[in-house]
Structures are given as C-alpha cells and as structure tokens.
C-alpha positions as CSV (number, residue, x, y, z in Angstrom):
1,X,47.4,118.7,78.1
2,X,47.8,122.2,78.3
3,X,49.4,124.0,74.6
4,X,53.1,124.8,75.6
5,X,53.2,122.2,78.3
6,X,56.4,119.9,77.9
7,X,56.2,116.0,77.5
8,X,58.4,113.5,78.5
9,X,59.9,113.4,75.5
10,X,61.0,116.8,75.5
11,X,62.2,116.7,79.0
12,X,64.0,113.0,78.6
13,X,65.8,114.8,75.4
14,X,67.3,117.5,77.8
15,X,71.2,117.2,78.9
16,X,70.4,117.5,82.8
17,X,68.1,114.2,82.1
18,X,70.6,112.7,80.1
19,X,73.3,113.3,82.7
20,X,70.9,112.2,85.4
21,X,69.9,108.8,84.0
22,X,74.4,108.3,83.2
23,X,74.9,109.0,86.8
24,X,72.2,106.2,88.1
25,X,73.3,103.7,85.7
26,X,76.8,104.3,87.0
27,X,76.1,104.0,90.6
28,X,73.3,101.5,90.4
29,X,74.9,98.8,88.2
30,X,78.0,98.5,89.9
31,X,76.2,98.2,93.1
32,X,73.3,95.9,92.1
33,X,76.4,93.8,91.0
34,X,78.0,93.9,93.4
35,X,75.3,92.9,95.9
36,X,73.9,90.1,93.8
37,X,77.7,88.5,93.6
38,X,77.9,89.1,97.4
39,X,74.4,87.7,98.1
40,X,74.6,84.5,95.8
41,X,78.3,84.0,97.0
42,X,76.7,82.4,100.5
43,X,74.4,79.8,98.9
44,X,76.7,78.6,96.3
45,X,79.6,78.1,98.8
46,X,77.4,76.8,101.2
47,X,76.0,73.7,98.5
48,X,79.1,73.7,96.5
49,X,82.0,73.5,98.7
50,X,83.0,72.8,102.3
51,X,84.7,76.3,102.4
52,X,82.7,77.9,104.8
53,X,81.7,74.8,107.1
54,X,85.3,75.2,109.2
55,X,85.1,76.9,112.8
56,X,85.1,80.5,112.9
57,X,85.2,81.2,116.4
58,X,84.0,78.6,119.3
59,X,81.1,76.7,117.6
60,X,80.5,79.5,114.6
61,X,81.5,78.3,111.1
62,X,82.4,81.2,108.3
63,X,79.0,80.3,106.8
64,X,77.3,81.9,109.9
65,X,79.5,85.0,109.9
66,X,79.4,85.3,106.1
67,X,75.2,85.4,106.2
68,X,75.6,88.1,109.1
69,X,77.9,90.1,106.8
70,X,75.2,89.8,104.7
71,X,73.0,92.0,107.0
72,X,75.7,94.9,107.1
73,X,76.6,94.9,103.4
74,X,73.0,95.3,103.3
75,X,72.2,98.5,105.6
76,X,76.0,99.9,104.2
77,X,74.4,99.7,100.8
78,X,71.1,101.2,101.6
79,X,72.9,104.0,103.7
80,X,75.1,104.3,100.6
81,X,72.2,104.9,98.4
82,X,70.5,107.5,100.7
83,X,73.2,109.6,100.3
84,X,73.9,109.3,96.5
85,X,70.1,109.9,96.4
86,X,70.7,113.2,97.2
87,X,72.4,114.1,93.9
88,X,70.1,112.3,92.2
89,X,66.8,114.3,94.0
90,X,69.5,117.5,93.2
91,X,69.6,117.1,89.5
92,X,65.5,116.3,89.5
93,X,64.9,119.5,91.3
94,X,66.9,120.8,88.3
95,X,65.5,119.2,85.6
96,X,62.0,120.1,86.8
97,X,63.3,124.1,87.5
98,X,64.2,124.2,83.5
99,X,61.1,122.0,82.4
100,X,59.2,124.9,84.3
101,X,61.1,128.0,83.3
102,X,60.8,126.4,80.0
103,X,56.4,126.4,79.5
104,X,56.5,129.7,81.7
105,X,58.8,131.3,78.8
106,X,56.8,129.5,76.0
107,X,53.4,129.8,77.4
C-alpha cells in the first residue's frame, strides 16, 4: 500500500459512505421483506388453508394465479432495483471522486 493511499476505513468513515450504506438499508429491507412475505405467503396458504384451492377462472384456482403473480412481483422488483441502482452506482462514483481527490491532495 502506497503512503497517502486511503483504506476502507477511512473511506467507510466518510458522510457520502455513510449516506450511501442509509439509503440501501432503506430500500433493500423493505423490499427483501416484502418479497419474502409475498413469496412464503403461497406455500403457507397453500398447506395451511383451503383459501386458495376455490376456482379462479374456468379450471384455475387462486393458488395458480397467486404463483404467477409471483413471477411479476419478481421482474417488477428486479426492474425496481435497476433503477434505484442508479443512485446507488451515483453516490459510488462520488464516493470514489473524493477518495481520489483526497490521496491526489495528500500525496
């Protein structure tokens, strides 16, 4: 390691890191929570409870249409997360700008 190069720990100390790791904790629980309720919802009606056995439409029960819903809440959630990601990659760019600019004006 290079004399006035920064470690993690100097650059995990910084506000932008700070105020990146907030913002992914406040997006990512939420939705990780929300997906794992939504995901273990179908199982546990399905073994639990008759709920989901009744016709839907024609010969499709709710247990059929549920698991498909399952599909889309999964591609909304990853389309979700691509843009969000953006931010995130924003404040990275950021926080690697001022780790830089930092050695260059120590170094």
């Amino acid at each position: 390691m290079r004399k006035n190069q920064l470690t993690y720990s100097d650059i995990a100390r910084s506000e932008l890191f700070r105020k990146l790791i907030v913002k992914k904790k406040r997006f990512i629980i939420p939705m990780t929570l929300f997906f794992l309720a939504f995901y273990f919802t179908l199982p546990v009606l399905t073994s639990f409870s008759e709920v989901l056995n009744n016709k839907a439409v024609g010969s499709i029960s709710w247990a059929w249409i549920f698991a498909f819903t399952q599909f889309i809440m999964t591609w909304t959630l990853c389309s979700i997360y691509s843009r969000k990601s953006q931010t995130f990659d924003a404040l990275c760019k950021e926080i690697k700008d001022q780790a830089q600019a930092a050695e260059r004006k120590a170094g």
